[in-house]
C-alpha positions in Angstrom: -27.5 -11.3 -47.8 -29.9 -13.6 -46.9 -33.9 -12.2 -46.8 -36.9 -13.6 -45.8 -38.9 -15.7 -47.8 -40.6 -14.1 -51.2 -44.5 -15.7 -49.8 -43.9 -13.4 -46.7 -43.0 -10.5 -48.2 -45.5 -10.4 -50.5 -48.6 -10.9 -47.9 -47.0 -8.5 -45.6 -46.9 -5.7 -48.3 -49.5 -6.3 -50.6 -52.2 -6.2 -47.5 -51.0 -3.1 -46.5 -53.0 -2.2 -44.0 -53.0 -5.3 -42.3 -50.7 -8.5 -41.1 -49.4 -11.8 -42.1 -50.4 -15.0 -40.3 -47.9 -17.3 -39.2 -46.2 -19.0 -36.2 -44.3 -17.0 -34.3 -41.6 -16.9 -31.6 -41.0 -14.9 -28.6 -37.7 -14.0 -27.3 -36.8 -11.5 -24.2 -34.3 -11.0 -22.1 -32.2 -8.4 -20.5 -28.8 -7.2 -21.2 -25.9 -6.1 -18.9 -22.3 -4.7 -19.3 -20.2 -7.5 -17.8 -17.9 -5.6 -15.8 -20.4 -3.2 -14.2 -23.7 -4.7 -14.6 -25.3 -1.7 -16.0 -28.2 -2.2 -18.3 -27.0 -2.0 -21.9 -29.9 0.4 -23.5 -30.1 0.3 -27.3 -28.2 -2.5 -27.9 -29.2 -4.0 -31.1 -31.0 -7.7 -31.2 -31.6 -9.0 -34.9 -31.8 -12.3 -36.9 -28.8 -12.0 -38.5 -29.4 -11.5 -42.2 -32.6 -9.9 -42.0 -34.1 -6.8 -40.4 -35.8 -8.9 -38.1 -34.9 -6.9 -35.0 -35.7 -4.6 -32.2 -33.2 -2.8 -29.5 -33.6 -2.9 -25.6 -34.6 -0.7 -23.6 -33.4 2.1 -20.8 -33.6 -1.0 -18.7 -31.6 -3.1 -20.6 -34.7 -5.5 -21.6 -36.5 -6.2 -24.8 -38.7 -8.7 -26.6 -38.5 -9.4 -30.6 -40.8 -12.0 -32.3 -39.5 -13.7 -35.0 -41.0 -16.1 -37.3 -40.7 -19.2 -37.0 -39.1 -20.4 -39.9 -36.3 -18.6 -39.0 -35.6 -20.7 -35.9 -32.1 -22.1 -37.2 -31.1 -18.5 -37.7 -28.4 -17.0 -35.8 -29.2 -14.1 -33.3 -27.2 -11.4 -32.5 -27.1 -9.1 -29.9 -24.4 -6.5 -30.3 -23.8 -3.1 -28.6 -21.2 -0.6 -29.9 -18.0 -1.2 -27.9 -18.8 -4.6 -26.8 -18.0 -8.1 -27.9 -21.5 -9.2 -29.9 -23.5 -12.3 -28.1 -24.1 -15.3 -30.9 -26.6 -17.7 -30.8 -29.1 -20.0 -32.8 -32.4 -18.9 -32.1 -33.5 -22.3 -31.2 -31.3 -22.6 -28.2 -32.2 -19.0 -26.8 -32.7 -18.7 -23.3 -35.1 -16.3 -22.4 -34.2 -17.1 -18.7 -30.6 -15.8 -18.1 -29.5 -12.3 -18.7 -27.2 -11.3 -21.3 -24.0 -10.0 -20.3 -21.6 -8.4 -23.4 -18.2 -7.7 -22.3 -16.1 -4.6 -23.4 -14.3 -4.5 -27.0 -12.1 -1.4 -27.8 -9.5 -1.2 -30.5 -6.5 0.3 -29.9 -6.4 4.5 -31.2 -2.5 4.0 -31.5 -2.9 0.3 -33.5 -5.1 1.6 -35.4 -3.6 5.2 -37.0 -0.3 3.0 -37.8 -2.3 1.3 -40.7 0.1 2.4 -43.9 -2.6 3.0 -46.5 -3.7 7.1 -46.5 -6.5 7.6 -44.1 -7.8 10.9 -42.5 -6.5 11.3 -39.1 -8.4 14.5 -38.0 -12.2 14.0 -36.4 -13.2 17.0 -39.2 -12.0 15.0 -42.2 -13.3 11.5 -41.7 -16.9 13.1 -40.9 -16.5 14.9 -44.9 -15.2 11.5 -46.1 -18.8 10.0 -44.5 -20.4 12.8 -46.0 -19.1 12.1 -49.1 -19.7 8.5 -49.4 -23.2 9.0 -48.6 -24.2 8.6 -52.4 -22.5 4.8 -52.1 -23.7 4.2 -48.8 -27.1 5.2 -48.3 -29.7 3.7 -50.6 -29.9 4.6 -54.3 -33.7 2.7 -54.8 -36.7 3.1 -53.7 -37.8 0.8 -50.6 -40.4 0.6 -48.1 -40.2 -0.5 -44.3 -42.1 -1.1 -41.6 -42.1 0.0 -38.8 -43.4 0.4 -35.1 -44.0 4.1 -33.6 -44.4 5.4 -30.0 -45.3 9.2 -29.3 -45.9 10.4 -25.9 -45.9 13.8 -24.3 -45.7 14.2 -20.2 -44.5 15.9 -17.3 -42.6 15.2 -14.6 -45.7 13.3 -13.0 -47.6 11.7 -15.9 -48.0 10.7 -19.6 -50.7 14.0 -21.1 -50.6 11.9 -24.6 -50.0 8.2 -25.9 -50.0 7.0 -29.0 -48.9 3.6 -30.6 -49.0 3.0 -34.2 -47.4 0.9 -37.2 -46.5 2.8 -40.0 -44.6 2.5 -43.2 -42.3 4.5 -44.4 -41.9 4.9 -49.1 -38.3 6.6 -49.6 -37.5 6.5 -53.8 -33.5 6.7 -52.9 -31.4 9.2 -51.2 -30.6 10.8 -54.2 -33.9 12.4 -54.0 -35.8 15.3 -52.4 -37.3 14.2 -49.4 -40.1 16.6 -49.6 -41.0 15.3 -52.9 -40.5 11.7 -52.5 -40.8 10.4 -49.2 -43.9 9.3 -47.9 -45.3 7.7 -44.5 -48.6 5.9 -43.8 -50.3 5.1 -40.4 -51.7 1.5 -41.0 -52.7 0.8 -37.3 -53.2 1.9 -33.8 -52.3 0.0 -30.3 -52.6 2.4 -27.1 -54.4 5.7 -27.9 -54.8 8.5 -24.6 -55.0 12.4 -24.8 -55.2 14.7 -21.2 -54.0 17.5 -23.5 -57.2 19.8 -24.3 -57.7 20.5 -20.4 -54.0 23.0 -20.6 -53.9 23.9 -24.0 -55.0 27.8 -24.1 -51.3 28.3 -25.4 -51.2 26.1 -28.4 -54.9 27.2 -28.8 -53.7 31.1 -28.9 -50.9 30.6 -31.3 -53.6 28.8 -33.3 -55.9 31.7 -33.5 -52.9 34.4 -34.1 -52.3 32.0 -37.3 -55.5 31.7 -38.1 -56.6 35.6 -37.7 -53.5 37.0 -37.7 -54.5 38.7 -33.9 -50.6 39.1 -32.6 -51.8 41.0 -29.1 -53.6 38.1 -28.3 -52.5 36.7 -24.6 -53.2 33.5 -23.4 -54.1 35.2 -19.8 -57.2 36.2 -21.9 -59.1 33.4 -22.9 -61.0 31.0 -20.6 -61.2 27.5 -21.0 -64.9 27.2 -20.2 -65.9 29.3 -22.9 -63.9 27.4 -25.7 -65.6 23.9 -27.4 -63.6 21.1 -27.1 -63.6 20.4 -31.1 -61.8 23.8 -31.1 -59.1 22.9 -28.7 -58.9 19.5 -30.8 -58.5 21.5 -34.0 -56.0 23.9 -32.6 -53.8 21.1 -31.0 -53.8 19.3 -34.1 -52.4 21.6 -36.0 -49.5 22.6 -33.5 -48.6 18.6 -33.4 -48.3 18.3 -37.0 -46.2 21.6 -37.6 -44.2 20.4 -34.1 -44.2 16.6 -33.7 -45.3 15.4 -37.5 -43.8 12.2 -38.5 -43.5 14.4 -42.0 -41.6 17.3 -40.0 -39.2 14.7 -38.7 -38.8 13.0 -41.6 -38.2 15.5 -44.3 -37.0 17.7 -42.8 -33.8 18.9 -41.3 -33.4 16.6 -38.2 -32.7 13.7 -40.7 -29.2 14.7 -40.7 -28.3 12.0 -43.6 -31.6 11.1 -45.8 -31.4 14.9 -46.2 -27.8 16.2 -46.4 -28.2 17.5 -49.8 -30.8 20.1 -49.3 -28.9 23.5 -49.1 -29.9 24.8 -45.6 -29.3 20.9 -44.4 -27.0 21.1 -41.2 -25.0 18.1 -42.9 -24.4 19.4 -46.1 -21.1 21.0 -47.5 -21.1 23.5 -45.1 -21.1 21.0 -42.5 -18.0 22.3 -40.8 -19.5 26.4 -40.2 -21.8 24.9 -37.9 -20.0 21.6 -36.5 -16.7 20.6 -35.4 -15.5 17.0 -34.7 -13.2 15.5 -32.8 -11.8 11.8 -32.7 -12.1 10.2 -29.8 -11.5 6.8 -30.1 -12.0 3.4 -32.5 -14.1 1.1 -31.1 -15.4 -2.2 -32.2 -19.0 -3.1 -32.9 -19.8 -6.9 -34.1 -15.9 -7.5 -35.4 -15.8 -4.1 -37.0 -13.6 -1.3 -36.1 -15.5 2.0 -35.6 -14.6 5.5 -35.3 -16.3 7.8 -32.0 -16.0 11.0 -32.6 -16.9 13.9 -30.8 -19.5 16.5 -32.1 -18.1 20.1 -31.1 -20.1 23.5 -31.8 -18.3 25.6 -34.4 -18.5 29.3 -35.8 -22.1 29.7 -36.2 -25.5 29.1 -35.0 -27.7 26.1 -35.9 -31.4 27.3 -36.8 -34.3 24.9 -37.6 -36.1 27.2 -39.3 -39.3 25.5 -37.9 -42.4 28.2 -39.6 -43.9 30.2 -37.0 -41.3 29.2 -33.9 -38.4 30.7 -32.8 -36.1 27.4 -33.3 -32.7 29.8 -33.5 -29.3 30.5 -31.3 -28.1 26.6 -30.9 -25.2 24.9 -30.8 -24.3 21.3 -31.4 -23.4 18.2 -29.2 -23.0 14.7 -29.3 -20.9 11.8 -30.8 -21.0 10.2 -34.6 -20.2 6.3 -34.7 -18.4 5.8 -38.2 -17.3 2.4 -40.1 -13.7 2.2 -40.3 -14.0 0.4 -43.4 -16.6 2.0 -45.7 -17.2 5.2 -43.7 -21.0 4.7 -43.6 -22.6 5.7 -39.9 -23.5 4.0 -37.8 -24.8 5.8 -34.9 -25.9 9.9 -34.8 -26.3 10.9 -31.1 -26.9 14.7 -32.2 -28.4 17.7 -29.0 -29.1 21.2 -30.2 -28.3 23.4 -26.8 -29.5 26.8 -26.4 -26.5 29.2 -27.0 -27.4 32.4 -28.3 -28.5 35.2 -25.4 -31.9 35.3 -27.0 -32.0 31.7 -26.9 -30.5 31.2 -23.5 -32.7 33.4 -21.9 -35.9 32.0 -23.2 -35.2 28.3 -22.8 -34.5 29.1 -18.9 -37.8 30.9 -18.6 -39.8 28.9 -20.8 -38.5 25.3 -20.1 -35.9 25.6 -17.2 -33.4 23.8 -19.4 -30.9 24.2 -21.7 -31.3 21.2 -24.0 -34.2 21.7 -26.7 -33.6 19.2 -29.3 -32.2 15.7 -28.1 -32.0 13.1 -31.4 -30.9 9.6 -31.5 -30.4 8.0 -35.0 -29.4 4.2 -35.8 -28.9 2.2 -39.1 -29.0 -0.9 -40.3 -26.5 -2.5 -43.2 -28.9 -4.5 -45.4 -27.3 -5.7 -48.7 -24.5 -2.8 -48.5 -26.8 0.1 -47.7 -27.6 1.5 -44.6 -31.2 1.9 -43.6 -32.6 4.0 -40.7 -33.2 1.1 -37.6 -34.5 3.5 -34.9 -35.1 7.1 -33.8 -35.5 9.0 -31.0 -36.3 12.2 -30.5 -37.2 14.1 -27.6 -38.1 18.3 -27.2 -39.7 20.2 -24.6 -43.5 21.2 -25.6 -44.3 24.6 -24.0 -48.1 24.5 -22.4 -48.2 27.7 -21.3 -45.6 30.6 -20.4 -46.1 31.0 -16.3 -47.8 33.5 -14.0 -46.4 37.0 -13.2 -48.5 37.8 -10.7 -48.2 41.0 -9.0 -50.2 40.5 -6.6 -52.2 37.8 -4.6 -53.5 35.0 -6.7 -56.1 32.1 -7.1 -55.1 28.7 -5.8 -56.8 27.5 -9.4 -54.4 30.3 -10.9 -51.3 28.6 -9.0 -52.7 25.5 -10.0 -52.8 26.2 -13.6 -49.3 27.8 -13.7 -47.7 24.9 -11.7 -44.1 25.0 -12.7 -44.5 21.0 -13.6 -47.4 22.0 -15.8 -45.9 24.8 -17.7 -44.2 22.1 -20.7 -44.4 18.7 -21.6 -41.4 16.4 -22.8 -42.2 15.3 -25.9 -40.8 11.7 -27.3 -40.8 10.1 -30.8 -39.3 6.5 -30.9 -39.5 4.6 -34.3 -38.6 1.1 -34.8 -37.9 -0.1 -38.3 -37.6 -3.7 -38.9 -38.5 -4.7 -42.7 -37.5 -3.8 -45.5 -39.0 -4.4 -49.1 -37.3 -3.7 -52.6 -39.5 -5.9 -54.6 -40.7 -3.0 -57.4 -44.2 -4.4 -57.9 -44.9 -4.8 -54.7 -44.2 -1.4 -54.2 -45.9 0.1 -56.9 -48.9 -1.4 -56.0 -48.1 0.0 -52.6 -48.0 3.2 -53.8 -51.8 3.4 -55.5 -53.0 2.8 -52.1 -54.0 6.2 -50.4 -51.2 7.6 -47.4 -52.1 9.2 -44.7 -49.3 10.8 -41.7 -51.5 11.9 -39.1 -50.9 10.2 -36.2 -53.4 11.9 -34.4 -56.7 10.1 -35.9 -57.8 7.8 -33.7 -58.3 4.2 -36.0 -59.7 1.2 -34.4 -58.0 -1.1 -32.6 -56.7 -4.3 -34.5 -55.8 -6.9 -32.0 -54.8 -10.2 -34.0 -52.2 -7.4 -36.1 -50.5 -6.2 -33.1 -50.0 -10.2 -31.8 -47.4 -10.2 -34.5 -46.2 -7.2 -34.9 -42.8 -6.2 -33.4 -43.0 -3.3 -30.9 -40.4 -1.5 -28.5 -40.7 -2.5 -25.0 -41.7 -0.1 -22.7 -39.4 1.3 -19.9 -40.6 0.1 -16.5 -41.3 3.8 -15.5 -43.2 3.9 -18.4 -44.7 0.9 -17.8 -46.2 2.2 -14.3 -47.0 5.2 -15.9 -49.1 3.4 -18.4 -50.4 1.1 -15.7 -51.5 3.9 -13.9 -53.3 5.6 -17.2 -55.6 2.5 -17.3 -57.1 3.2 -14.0 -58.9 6.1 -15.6 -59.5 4.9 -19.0 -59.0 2.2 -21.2 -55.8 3.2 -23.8 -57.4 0.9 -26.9 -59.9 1.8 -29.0 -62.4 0.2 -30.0 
């Protein structure tokens, strides 16, 4: 496959913390399902060739900016299901809407094919398994990529952060633990509401800390609590919660880390999923499989240290090449199940859905690279009144039912990747650091070429609201 020209990659990698200079082009636009003019969200836009890309949003709308010297490139806009949109970037409109009609392969066509194939949902998801070793990639790499965290209610954003990272992954053959490291280069919107309700996270701190298990958030007070200790406490909750390291290496990265022995994709795939096909649909020419993620005999646990993360089932769909059985697509909810679990997700978080994750790849020279994730929990803030009596209008206040959890959101956006073994290596000497919580000063010439998701327009009034109160970029 074509890649992007050897002077680029080595500025953008070798200054690693910063960004390459050149002329760039903007293209935007939004796209629509033909037949029902529904916005099309996470449709893939790309230079085709490259990992020059981005995906639209819940509104159908995105932006990408690609260098110019890729202007007599093709784009592609492709959406699984649909016929893909073809154009040279030159004669991009950014004016008229893109509108992708339907493209479905026929189920019955399809199983007529007379070489052996698995037929059963169950047994082309262990064939993907077990071509993961040819499909996912057996080198080391790095990519860049574009990060959004936020954490809100049902009124406003609490947290906001937007950062570029990189990601260093030595192959999948590999333990991830061991061998896969992230970096936070830069930071674009920075905003944290969060130490004004955080007397849970702060109390589960301290019974870590000092081992106090009878401690009750009822019991502290706010006003008698520094700041810096709130700060220190919430800190350590994000990154055993919400780390880019957690999400990463551990067992949410259903493929990178299917060969770990408690992964929930490994060998024992089938105690704790079953699949069903659905259909074989067709996504830019290719014939792919949908198939149906059912819950099986036993329970999934995350095993997340110091949380009860146990009692789930599985839901969702797998998109699978009909060709080389590499996935595509992982749409993948964890829903409470278990009585234990049942019971506390309806009184903790009034919902039944705890883990929601979205994962997308990207074929670049016959391997498939993580393009974007999504993933999206409920954040307990504190565990409600049970008052017995009257109470305060501060105490209703601070046990609001919209105030008792947060949803919590991790979108990442990968767009380059890098092979090129010196250039790595002398990646590598360079110190990493994963906390996305330290605050790092606000680089504006990097972000006007660096390739970002768009924001929803809710999000975007959200945000346009946060800047009333204070400014989102540091200085």
């Amino acid at each position: 496959m074509k890649t992007n020209s050897i002077k680029y990659a080595v500025i953008v990698v070798i200054c690693f913390f910063s960004t390459s200079v050149f002329s760039q082009k903007e293209i935007k636009n939004k796209i629509v399902d033909f037949a029902t003019l529904v916005p099309l969200e996470n449709a893939s836009i790309y230079v085709q060739n490259t990992t020059i890309g981005t995906i639209s949003n819940k509104d159908g709308k995105f932006v990408l900016i690609v260098p110019e010297e890729v202007e007599k490139d093709t784009l592609i806009i492709s959406s699984i299901g649909y016929k893909s949109f073809k154009t040279a970037i030159s004669d991009f409109d950014n004016t008229i809407e893109i509108y992708l009609e339907e493209d479905i392969a026929s189920l019955d066509e399809v199983l007529l094919v007379a070489e052996t194939r698995p037929t059963t949902g169950n047994e082309i998801v262990l064939k993907a398994i077990d071509k993961l070793k040819l499909n996912l990639p057996d080198s080391s790499y790095i990519q860049k990529g574009f990060l959004r965290h936020k954490e809100r209610n049902t009124k406003e954003f609490k947290w906001l952060i937007e950062s570029a990272i990189t990601l260093y992954d030595s192959s999948y053959q590999t333990k991830a633990s061991d061998h896969l490291k992230i970096n936070v280069d830069e930071m674009r919107k920075s905003y944290d509401l969060r130490e004004v309700d955080s007397l849970f996270t702060y109390t589960a701190y301290l019974k870590h800390k000092v081992n106090k298990r009878n401690l009750k958030a009822k019991n502290l007070r706010r006003d008698t609590i520094k700041t810096s200790s709130l700060v220190k406490a919430i800190k350590w909750n994000d990154t055993r919660v919400n780390g880019l390291q957690n999400l990463l290496q551990g067992k949410l990265n259903l493929l990178r880390n299917s060969t770990a022995s408690k992964a929930l994709f490994n060998e024992s795939i089938l105690d704790k999923h079953q699949f069903k096909l659905d259909t074989v649909l067709v996504d830019n020419g290719r014939k792919i499989y949908k198939i149906k993620i059912l819950e099986s005999s036993d329970f999934i646990n995350l095993n997340t240290k110091g949380i009860y993360n146990d009692g789930y089932v599985a839901n969702g769909w797998l998109y699978i090449y009909w060709d080389n059985y590499a996935i595509k697509r992982i749409e993948y909810d964890l829903i409470a199940a278990s009585d234990n679990q049942k019971s506390r997700s309806k009184s903790l978080f009034g919902t039944q859905l705890n883990h929601k994750l979205v994962i997308t790849y990207m074929e670049y020279q016959d391997k498939m690279y993580p393009n974007y994730i999504y993933y999206e929990t409920p954040k307990l803030v504190n565990v409600g009144l049970k008052a017995k009596g009257r109470v305060s209008k501060e105490d209703e206040e601070r046990y609001n039912k919209e105030e008792r959890y947060y949803y919590t959101v991790q979108e990442i956006l990968f767009t380059e990747i890098i092979h090129d073994k010196e250039i790595i290596n002398k990646a590598l000497k360079s110190s990493w650091d994963a906390d996305i919580f330290s605050k790092k000063p606000y680089n504006k010439e990097f972000w006007r070429n660096y390739n970002t998701l768009l924001e929803s327009e809710e999000d975007e009034k959200l945000i346009q609201d946060l800047t009333k109160r204070s400014s989102l970029y540091t200085d």
